[in-house]
N, C-alpha and C positions, 0 to 999 in steps of 0.2 A: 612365346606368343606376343603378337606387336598390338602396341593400342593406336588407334590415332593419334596424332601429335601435326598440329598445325604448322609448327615449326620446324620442320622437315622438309625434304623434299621440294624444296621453293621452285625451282625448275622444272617438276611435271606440271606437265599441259591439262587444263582445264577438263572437268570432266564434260563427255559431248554425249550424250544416246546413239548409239548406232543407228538407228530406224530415223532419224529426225534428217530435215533437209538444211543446207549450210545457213540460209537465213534462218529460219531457227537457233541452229546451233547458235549463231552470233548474238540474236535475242537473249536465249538463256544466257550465258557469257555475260552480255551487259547484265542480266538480271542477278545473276551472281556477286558482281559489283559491287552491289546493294549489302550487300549483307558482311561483317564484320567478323572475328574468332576472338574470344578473349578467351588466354591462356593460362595456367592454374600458380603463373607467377605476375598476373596482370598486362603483361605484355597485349596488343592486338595485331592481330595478323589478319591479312583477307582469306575469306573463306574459299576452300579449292575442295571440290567434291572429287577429284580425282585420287586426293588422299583418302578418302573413304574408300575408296575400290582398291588401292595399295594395303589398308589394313585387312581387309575385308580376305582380300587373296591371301596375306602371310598367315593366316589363322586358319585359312583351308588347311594350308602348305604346315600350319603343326600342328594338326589332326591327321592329314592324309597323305602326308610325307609328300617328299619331293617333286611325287609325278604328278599331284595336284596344278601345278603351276599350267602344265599342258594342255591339262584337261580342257575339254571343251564346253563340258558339263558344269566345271565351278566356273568357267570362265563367264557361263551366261546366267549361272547366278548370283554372280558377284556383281554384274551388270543391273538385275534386278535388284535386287540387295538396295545397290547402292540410289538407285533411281527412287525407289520408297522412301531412303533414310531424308535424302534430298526433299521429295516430295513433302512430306512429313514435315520437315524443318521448314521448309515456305510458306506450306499454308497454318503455320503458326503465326507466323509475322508476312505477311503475303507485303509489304510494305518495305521491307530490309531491315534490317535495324544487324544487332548483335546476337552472337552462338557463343554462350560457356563449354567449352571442351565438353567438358562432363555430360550437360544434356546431348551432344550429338552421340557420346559414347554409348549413352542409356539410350537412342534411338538404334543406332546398331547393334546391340543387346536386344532387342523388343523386335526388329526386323529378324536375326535369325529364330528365336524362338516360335515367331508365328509362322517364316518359314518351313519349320521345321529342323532343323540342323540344330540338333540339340546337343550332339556333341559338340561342336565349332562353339555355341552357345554359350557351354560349364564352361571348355575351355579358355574362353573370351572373360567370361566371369572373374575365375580363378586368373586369370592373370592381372586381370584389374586390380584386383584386391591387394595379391602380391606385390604390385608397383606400386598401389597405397603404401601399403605399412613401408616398403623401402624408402618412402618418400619422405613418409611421417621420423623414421629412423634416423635418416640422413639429418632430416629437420630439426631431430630433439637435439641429436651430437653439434649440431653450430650454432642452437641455441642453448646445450649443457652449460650452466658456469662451468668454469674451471675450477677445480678441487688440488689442492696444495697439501701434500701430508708430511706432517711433520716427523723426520729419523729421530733415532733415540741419539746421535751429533748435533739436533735442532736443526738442520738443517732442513728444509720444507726443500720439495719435490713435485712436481705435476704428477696427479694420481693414475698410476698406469693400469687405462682400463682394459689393456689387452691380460695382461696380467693377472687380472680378478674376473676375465673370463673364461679364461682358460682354466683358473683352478675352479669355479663355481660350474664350469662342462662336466671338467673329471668328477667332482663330485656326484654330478647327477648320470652319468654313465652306468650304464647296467637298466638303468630303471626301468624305462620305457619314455612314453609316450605322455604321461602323467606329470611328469616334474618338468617345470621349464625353467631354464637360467635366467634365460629375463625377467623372470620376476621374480627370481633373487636379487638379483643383480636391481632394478628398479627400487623394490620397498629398503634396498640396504643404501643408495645414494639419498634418499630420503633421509635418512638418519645421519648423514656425513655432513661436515661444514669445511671452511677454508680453514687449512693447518690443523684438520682431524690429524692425533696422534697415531702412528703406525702399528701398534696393539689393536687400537677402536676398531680400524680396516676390517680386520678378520673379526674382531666382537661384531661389530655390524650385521656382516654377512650371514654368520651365524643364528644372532637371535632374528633375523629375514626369514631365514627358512626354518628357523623353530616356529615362527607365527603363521605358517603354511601347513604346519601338521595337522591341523583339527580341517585344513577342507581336505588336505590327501594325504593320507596315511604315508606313502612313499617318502615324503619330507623328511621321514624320523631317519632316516639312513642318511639323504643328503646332510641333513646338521650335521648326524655321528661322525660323516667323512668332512667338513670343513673343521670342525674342533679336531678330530684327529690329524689335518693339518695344523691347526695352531700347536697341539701337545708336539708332533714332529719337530716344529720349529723350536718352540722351548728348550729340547732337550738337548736338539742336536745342534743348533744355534744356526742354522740356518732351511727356507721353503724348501722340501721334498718330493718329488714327483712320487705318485704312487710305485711307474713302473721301478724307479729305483729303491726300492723299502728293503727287497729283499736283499740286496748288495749291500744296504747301511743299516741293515738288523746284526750281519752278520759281522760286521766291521763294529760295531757299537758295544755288541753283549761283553766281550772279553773288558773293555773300558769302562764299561758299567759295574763289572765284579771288583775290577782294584778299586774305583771310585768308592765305592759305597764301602768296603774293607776299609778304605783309609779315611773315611769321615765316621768311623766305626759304628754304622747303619748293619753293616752284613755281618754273617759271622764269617771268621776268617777263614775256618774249613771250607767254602766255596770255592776260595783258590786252585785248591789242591783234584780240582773237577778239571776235566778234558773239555776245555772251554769251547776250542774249536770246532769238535762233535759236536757240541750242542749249542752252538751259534748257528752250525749248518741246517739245523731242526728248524729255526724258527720257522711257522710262514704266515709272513707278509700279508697273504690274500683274508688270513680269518679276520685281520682288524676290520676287514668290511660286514662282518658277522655285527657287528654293533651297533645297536637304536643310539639315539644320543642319551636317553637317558642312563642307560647301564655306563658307557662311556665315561659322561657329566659326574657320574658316582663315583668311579675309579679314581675317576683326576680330583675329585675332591677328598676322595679320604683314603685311599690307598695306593696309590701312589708314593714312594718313597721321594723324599724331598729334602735339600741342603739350601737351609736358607730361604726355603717359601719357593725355590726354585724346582720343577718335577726331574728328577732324572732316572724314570719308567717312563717305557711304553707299554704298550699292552700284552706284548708278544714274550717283551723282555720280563713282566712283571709276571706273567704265567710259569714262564722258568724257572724265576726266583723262587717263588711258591714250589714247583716239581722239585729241585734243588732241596730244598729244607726238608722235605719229604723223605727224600732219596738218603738222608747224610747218613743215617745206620744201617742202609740198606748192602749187602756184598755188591753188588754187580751196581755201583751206585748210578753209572752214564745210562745204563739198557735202563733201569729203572726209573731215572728224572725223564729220559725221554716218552717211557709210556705213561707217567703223570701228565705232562706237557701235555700231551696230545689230549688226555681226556678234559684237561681242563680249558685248551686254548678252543676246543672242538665245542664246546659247553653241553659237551655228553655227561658230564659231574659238575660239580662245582664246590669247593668246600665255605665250609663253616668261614662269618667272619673274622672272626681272632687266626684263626687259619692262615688266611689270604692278607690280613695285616702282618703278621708278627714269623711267617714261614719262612727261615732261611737268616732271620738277623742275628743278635747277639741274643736276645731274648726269647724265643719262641714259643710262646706259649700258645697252645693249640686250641685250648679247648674252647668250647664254647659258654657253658653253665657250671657253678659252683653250688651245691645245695649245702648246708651247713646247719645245724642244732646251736642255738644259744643257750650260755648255762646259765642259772639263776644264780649269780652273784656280781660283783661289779667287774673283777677280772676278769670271768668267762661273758659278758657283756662288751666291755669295750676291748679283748681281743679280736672279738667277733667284727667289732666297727671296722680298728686295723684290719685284717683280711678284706675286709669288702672293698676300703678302701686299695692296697695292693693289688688285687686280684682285679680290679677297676681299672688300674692301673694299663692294665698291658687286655686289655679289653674282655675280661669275663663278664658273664651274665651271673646275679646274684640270686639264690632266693634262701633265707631264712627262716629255721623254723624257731617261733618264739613262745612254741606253746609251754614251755618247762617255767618261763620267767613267772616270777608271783604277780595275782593282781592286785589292784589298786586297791590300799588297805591292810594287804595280810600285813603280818607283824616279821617283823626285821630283826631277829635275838640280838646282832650283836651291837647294836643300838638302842634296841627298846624303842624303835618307832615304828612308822607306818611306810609302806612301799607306795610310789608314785605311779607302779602298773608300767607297762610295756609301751603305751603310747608316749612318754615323753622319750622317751629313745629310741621310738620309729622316728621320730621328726628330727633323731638328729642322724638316722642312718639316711633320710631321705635326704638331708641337706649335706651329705658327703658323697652322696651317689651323685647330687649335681658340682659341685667341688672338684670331685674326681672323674673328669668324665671322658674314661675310656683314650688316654693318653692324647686327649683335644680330640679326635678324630669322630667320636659320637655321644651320645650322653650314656651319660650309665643307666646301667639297666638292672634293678633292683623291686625282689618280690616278697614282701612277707605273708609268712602263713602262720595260722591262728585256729585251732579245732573249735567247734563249734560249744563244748560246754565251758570253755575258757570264760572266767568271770569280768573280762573286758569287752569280750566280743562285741557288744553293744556299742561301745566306742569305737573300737575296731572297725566297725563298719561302715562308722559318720568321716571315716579317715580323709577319703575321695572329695567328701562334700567343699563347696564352693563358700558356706556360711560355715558361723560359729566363730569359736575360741582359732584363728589360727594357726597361736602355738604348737594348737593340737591337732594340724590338719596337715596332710603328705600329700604334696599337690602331683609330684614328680615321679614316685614309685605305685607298685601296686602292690594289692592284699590279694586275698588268697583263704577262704576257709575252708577246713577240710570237714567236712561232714558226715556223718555216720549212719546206717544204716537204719538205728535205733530213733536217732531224730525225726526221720523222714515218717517213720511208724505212729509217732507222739504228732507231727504236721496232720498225718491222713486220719486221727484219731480226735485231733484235737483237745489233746490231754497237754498236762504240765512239760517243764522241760527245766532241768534245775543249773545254775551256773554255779562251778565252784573257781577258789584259787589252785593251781597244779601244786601247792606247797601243800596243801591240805588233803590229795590225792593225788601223791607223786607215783604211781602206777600206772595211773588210766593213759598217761601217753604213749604209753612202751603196748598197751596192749588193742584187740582190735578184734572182729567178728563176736562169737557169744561169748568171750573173756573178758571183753571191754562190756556187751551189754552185764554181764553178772557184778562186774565189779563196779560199776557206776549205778545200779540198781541199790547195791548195796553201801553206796557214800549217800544215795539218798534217803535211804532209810536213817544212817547215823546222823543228816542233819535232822530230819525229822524228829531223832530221839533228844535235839540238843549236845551231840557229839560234835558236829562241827559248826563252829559260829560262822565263819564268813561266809554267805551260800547266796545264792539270790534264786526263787521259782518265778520264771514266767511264762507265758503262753506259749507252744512251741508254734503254733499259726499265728 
């Protein structure tokens, strides 16, 4: 579609009316004269209405194709057309003076529409606008500073912005109509300076279009796929075209098994796998399966790494995982391969210590450790130790500490008094943070406490933000186990008695109406004076 452009065509002839007699003609002509064009770069030119009937026709001519030109029909409306747009523009200034481009373009805009030619019209529109923004485009690029980035040689570079828009395209390819690069590309030069380091580039880019996620959802895939370029880059030490991943998954994984064997990250049994088969398995296409936050998680804590450096992808780090799976299995290749799939497909997914620790030297699988503390000092700081080891290679803890005496009962082989179970939640809470899950998360750590336990009052202020902080577990949780019996004494509003478990070592081990008969009956003996340590209080 053509706009007007005064600076065109200098050599057509004056616009004349056909209907009008040669004195006339000449009149207008002179009257023409009068009047001036200033052009959208300040230039002025004389104004020539014949270039109005030159746009006027090429705008039929790309609405009505070719045979418009001939027609007889645009011909005599192009005639008219142009005779109003003129008309229009003198009796504004009936005196001459000067025409900004733009107001004659907004006149033959406003001439076709009342015409009628509403098509010619959008069309005319739309192209207008398109040769703005190419305008404005052209205008930002020569008046962009220039951007210098600095190599990891120090050497600074002019910032290649073909370069970062070709990967900021492929990023947003698939998506639709929703994601546009340019304004990636826009808010992330906002953040750049002269001799930005060549890491920041790609950080840049990145947190751009994660500040794009909350107005469209689509973003979370463009991040995922710029960070999964930078992880590409890291690993493999050099920028990866998507379409090439599957060629350098397969070429990668076999490097990746001796790698990680010889920094003895892997276990060595991995070797002894038919690497080739199951390189051929990767694909490439599922790392597109990934928001950036699931991604962002990966590269920060599971990820196998030498030196703070990643040497996992996604694809490769699912097969490590199926691998570990696989190593007691008979038919060990058919088998990692339909782990793979379930897991690179994110039809399953396992347990965290799983997906950490699956395939190394260490493998510990599980997720949760529950354990009994015993009431003495050995069966107490054993207990620590474990938490602490089993922390180690990332279990989940929970404790049950209802056996330890409470605060007060007597200690035979001292002849003193017990400090109760809370000063050594506070120190299994301050090894759960100590020990936190081999750096990769904090540990995670629960005690449980049955509800006639003669601490549980404490036990319960554990959480609290005031108090004694000695005595406060900011970092773990608690956990009481409640009885059926309680609940009875709550809806009754009757008594409810706390004893120490050293003075009713039974009632842990038992449960339904064995526990209420035998806890009925510790109450009775404190009642009679049979046991001292007891406390009654309100069970509401």
């Amino acid at each position: 579609m053509p706009m007007l452009n005064a600076a065109t065509h200098s050599a057509t002839p004056s616009f004349t009316p056909a209907d009008v007699s040669p004195d006339a003609a000449a009149r207008a002509v002179a009257q023409f004269d009068l009047y001036k064009v200033v052009r959208r770069n300040g230039a002025v030119v004389v104004f020539e209405p014949a270039k109005i009937s030159i746009a006027l026709t090429k705008a039929f001519i790309a609405v009505n194709g070719g045979q418009g030109a001939g027609s007889a029909r645009v011909r005599e409306i192009v005639e008219q057309l142009t005779a109003g747009v003129v008309g229009a523009l003198m009796r504004r200034q009936p005196h001459g003076g000067t025409l900004h481009i733009e107001d004659i373009q907004d006149q033959v805009e406003l001439g076709l529409m009342r015409s009628g030619e509403h098509d010619v019209a959008r069309s005319y529109v739309l192209y207008r606008e398109a040769r703005s923004h190419s305008r404005a485009q052209a205008q930002a690029e020569q008046t962009a500073p220039v951007i210098h980035v600095t190599g990891e040689d120090g050497v600074q570079r002019p910032l290649d912005m073909a370069r970062i828009a070709e990967g900021v395209q492929s990023a947003c390819a698939g998506l639709g109509e929703v994601v546009h690069p340019d304004a990636v590309i826009r808010a992330a030069l906002k953040d750049m300076y002269d001799g930005v380091p060549q890491h920041e580039v790609q950080k840049c880019l990145i947190l751009s279009a994660r500040a794009l996620i909350e107005k469209e959802p689509a973003y979370n895939f463009v991040t995922a796929r710029l960070l999964l370029g930078n992880i590409c880059a890291e690993v493999l030490g050099e920028e990866i075209a998507a379409a090439e991943m599957t060629t350098r998954y397969a070429e990668y994984f076999p490097r990746f098994i001796k790698r990680g064997i010889a920094a003895e990250l892997l276990d060595e049994r991995l070797a002894s796998f038919d690497l080739p088969r199951l390189a051929a398995e990767l694909d490439a296409s599922r790392d597109l399966q990934f928001g950036y936050l699931g991604l962002q998680t990966l590269y920060d804590r599971y990820f196998l790494h030498i030196e703070d450096k990643r040497i996992e992808l996604p694809q490769v780090f699912f097969m490590r995982v199926a691998m570990g799976l696989a190593l007691n299995e008979i038919d060990r290749e058919t088998r990692t391969i339909e782990f793979y799939h379930l897991l690179s497909s994110f039809d399953f997914m396992c347990s965290t210590p799983t997906l950490f620790n699956s395939g190394t030297r260490r493998s510990q699988l599980s997720s949760c450790y529950l354990t009994t503390v015993a009431d003495d000092l050995d069966g107490i700081y054993e207990a620590i130790k474990e938490n602490a080891l089993l922390s180690k290679f990332a279990g989940g803890l929970g404790n049950d500490w209802t056996q330890v005496r409470a605060l007060g009962a007597r200690i035979k082989g001292t002849n003193g008094q017990s400090q109760g179970v809370v000063p050594f939640l506070k120190v299994v809470n301050d090894t759960a943070v100590a020990v936190n899950q081999g750096g990769k998360r904090k540990g995670a750590v629960c005690a449980y406490l049955e509800t006639w336990h003669l601490d549980i009052e404490e036990f319960l202020d554990l959480r609290k933000n005031t108090g004694d902080d000695r005595r406060r577990t900011h970092d773990m949780n608690t956990c009481n186990w409640i009885p059926d019996l309680f609940m009875r004494r709550v809806m009754e509003g009757g008594d409810w008695t706390l004893f120490s478990p050293s003075d009713v070592p039974d009632l842990h081990d038992l449960f339904g109406r064995d526990f209420e008969e035998s806890y009925v009956a510790y109450e009775a003996a404190a009642a009679r004076g049979a046991i001292k340590l007891y406390k009654t209080v309100q069970a509401s």
